[in-house]
C-alpha positions as CSV (number, residue, x, y, z in Angstrom):
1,X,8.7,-29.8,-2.3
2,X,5.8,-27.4,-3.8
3,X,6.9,-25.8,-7.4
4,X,3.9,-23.6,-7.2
5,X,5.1,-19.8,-7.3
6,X,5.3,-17.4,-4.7
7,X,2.1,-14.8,-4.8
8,X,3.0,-11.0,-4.5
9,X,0.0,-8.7,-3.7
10,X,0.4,-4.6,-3.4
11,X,-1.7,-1.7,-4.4
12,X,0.3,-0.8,-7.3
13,X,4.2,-1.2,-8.3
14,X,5.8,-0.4,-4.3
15,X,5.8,-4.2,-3.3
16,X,8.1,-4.9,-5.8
17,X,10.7,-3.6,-3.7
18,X,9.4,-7.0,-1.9
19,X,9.6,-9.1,-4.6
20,X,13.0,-7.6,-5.4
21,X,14.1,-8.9,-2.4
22,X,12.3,-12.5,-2.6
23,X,13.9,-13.0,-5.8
24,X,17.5,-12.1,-4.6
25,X,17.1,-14.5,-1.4
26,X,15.3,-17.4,-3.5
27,X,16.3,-17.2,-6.7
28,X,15.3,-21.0,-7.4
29,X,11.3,-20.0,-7.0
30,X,8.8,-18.6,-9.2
31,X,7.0,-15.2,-8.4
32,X,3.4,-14.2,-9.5
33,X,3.4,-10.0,-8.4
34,X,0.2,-8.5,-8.9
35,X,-0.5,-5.1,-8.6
36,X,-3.7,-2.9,-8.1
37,X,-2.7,-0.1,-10.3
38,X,-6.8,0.5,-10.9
39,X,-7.5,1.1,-7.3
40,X,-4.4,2.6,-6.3
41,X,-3.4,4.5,-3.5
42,X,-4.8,2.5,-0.8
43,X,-3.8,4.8,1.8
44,X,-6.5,7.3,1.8
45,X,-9.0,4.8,1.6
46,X,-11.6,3.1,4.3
47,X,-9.5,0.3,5.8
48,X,-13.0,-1.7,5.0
49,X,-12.4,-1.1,1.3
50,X,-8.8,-1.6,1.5
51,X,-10.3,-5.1,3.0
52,X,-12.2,-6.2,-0.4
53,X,-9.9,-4.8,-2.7
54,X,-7.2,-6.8,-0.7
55,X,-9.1,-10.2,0.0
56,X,-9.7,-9.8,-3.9
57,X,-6.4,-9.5,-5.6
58,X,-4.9,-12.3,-3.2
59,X,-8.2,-14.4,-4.2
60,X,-7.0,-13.7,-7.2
61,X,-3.3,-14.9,-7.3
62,X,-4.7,-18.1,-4.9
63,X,-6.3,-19.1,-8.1
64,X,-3.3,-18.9,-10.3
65,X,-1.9,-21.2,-7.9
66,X,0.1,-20.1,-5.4
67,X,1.6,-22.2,-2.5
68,X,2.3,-18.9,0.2
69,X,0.9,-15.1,0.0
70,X,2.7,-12.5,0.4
71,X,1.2,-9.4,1.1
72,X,3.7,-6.4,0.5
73,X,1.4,-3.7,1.4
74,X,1.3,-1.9,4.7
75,X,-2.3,-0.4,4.4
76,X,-3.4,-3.8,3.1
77,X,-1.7,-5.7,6.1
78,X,-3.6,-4.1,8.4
79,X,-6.7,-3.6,6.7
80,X,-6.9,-7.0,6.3
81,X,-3.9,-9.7,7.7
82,X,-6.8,-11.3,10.6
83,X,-9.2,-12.1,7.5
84,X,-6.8,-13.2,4.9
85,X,-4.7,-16.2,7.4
86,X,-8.3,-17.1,8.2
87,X,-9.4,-17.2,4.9
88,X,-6.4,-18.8,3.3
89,X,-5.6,-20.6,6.3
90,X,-8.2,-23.0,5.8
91,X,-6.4,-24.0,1.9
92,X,-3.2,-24.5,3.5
93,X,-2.0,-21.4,1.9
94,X,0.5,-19.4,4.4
95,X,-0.1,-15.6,4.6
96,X,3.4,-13.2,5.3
97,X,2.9,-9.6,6.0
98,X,5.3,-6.6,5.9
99,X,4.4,-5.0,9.7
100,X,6.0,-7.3,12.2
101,X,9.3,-7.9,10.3
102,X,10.1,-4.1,9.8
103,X,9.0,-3.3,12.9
104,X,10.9,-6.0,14.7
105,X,14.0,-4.7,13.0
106,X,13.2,-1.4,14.0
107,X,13.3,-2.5,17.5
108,X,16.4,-3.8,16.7
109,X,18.1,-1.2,14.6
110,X,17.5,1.6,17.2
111,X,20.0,3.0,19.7
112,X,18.0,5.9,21.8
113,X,14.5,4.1,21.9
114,X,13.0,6.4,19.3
115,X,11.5,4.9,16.3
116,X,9.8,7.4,13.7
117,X,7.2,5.7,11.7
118,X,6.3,7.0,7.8
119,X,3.4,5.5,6.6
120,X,0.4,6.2,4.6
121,X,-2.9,7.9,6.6
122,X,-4.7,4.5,6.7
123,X,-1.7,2.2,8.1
124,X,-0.8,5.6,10.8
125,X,-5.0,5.3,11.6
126,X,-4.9,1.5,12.2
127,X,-1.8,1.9,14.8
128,X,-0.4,-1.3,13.3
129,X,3.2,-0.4,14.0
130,X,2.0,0.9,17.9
131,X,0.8,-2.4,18.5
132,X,3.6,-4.6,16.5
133,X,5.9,-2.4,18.7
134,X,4.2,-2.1,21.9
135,X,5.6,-5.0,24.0
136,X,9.1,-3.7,23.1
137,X,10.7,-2.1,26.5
138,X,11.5,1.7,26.6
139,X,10.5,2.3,22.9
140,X,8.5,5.5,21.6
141,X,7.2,5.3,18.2
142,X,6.7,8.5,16.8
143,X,4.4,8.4,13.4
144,X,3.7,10.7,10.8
145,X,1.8,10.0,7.3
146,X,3.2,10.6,4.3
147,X,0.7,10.5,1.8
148,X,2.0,12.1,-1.0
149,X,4.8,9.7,-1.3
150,X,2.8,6.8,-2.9
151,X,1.5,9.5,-5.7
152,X,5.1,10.2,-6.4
153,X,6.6,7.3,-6.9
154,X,3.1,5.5,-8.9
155,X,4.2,8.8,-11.0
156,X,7.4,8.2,-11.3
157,X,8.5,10.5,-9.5
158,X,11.5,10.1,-7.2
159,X,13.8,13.1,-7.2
160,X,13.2,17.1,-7.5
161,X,12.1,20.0,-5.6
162,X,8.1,18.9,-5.2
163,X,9.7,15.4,-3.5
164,X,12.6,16.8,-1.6
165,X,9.7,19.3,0.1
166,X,7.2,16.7,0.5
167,X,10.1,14.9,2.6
168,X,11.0,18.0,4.7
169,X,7.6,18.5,6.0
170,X,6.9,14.6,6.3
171,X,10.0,14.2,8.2
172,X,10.0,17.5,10.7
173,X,7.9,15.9,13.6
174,X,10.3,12.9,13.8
175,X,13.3,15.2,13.1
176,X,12.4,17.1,16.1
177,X,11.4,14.3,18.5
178,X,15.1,12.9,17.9
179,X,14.5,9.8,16.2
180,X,17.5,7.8,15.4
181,X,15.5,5.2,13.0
182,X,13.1,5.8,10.9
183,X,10.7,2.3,9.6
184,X,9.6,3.1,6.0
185,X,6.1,2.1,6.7
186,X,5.4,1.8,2.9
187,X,7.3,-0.6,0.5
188,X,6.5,2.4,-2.2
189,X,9.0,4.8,0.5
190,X,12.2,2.6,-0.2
191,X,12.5,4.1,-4.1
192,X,12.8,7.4,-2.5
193,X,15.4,6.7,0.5
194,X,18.1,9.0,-1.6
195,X,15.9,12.6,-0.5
196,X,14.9,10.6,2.8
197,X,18.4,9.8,3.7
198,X,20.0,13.2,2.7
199,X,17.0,15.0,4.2
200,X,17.8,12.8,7.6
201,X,21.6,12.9,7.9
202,X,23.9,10.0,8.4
203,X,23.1,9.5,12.1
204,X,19.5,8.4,11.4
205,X,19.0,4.8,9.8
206,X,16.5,3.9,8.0
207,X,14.3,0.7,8.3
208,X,12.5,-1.0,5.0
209,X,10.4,-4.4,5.4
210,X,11.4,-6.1,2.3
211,X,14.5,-8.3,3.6
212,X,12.9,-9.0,6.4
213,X,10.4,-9.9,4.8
214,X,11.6,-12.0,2.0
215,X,13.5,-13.4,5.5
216,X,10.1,-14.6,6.9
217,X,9.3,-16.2,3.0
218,X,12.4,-18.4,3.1
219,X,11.7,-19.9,6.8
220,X,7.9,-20.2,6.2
221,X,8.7,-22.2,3.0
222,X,11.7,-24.4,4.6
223,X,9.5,-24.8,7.8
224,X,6.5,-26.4,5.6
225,X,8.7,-27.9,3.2
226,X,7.4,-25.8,0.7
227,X,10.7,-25.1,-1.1
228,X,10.6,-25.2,-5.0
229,X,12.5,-28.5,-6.1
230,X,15.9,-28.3,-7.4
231,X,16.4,-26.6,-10.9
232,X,18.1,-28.7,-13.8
233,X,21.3,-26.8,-15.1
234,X,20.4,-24.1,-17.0
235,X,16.5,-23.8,-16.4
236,X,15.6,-20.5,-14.5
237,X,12.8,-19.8,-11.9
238,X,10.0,-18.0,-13.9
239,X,8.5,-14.5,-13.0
240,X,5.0,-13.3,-13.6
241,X,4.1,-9.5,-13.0
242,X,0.1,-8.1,-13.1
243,X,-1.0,-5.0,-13.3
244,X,-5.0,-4.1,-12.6
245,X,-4.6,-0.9,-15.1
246,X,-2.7,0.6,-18.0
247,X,0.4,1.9,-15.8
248,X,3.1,2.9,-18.7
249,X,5.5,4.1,-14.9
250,X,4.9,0.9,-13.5
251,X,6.5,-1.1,-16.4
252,X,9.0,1.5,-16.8
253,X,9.8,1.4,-12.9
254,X,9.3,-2.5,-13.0
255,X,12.3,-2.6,-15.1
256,X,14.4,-0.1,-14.1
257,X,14.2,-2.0,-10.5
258,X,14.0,-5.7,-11.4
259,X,15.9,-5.6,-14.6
260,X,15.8,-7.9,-16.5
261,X,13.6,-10.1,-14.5
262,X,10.7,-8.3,-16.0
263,X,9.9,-8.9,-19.5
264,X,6.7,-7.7,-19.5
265,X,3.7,-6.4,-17.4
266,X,0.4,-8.4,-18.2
267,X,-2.9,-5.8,-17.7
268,X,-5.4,-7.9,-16.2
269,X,-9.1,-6.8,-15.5
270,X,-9.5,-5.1,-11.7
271,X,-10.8,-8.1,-9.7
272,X,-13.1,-5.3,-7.8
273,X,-13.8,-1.6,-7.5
274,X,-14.8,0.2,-4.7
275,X,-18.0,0.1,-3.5
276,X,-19.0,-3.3,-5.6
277,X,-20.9,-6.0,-3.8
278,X,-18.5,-9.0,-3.3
């Protein structure tokens, strides 16, 4: 048994609709979430800067002592998933990612072998979800980036006109290529599936990594033994949320999508800006 807590790293408040999930499937563990609100969005950046800033923050929640590292952040998952199992591999420290487990229910979920892929520009450039879904027979992934999305929701934003047309043009190429499941290749997409499923229709499902990913958490943990020890009555698994910048929306989305799991949002220093020397 390891009582350390689970580390959450994303580029600002999306990945907590990982930790959301995390919580809900292993409500006896603790959960440091840190998010880089300073350097946020990742997804126009160079994948080699999404590297450092990524390496960083999970340096970062490795020294507040966590036992497994999750890293809810497509753009960061494939800037930088290779270096960080290295890296952590090494401690002993597990690395989960949110690519393979969407896109291996993706694989599952669809029923014409057309998966559309949303993502941000830098996780549609690194073809991440080509190659997780490449040794899947008589698939076609069709991808578009959606790069907008992210400065919604970091806003706030989640409903109105500017969204809903932002979502029309986002969705028409894999509107008119037929697909019958579309993978949210973002965990900031899931706080806007109300325009994305209206805008798609009812014969269109829609994929997010989060359970699957909290899924991969649990067995990692039961397969290492690295499951929190049991709880006396009445004492509750603690949660820890960071912030790299003054974010007013993500404490007020925080809340509105944890409840009352979140009793605050620490502001912690950025652990690097761009273009720093490590």
């Amino acid at each position: 048994m390891n009582d350390a807590p689970i580390g959450v790293f994303d580029s600002g408040l999306g990945g907590l609709t990982v930790a959301r999930a995390i919580i809900d499937q292993l409500p006896g563990e603790d959960v440091i979430y840190l998010g880089d609100s300073a350097n946020t969005p990742y997804g126009s950046r160079r994948l080699s800067d999404v590297r450092a800033l990524t390496l960083a923050g999970l340096d970062r929640l490795v020294e507040l002592g966590a036992k497994i590292l999750v890293i809810a952040c497509n753009t960061a998952t494939a800037a930088a998933l290779q270096d960080a199992r290295e890296r952590y591999g090494e401690q002993g420290i597990p690395v989960i990612e949110v690519v393979t487990p969407a896109a291996k229910q993706g694989a599952a979920t669809t029923r014409n072998g057309r998966i559309g892929v949303l993502g941000t520009a830098a996780t549609v450039r690194s073809g991440a979800y080509l190659d997780a879904l490449r040794a899947v027979p008589d698939v076609e992934v069709i991808q578009n980036a959606a790069p907008r999305f992210v400065e919604f929701v970091e806003k706030g934003e989640t409903t109105g006109e500017a969204v809903t047309e932002a979502a029309r043009q986002y969705l028409a190429p894999l509107i008119a290529a037929d697909v019958d499941t579309v993978i949210l290749g973002c965990t900031h997409y899931p706080l806007l599936t109300g325009v994305l499923s209206r805008l798609l229709g009812p014969g269109v499902r829609l994929v997010t990594s989060s359970e699957a990913t909290a899924n991969a958490t649990y067995s990692e943990l039961i397969d290492l033994d690295l499951l929190h020890s049991p709880r006396a009555a009445g004492e509750h698994a603690h949660y820890r949320f960071l912030s790299t910048g003054e974010s007013p929306e993500f404490s007020a989305l925080a809340r509105r999508f944890l409840g009352p799991e979140v009793h605050g949002v620490e502001v912690v220093a950025p652990t690097r800006r761009v273009g720093e020397d490590r």
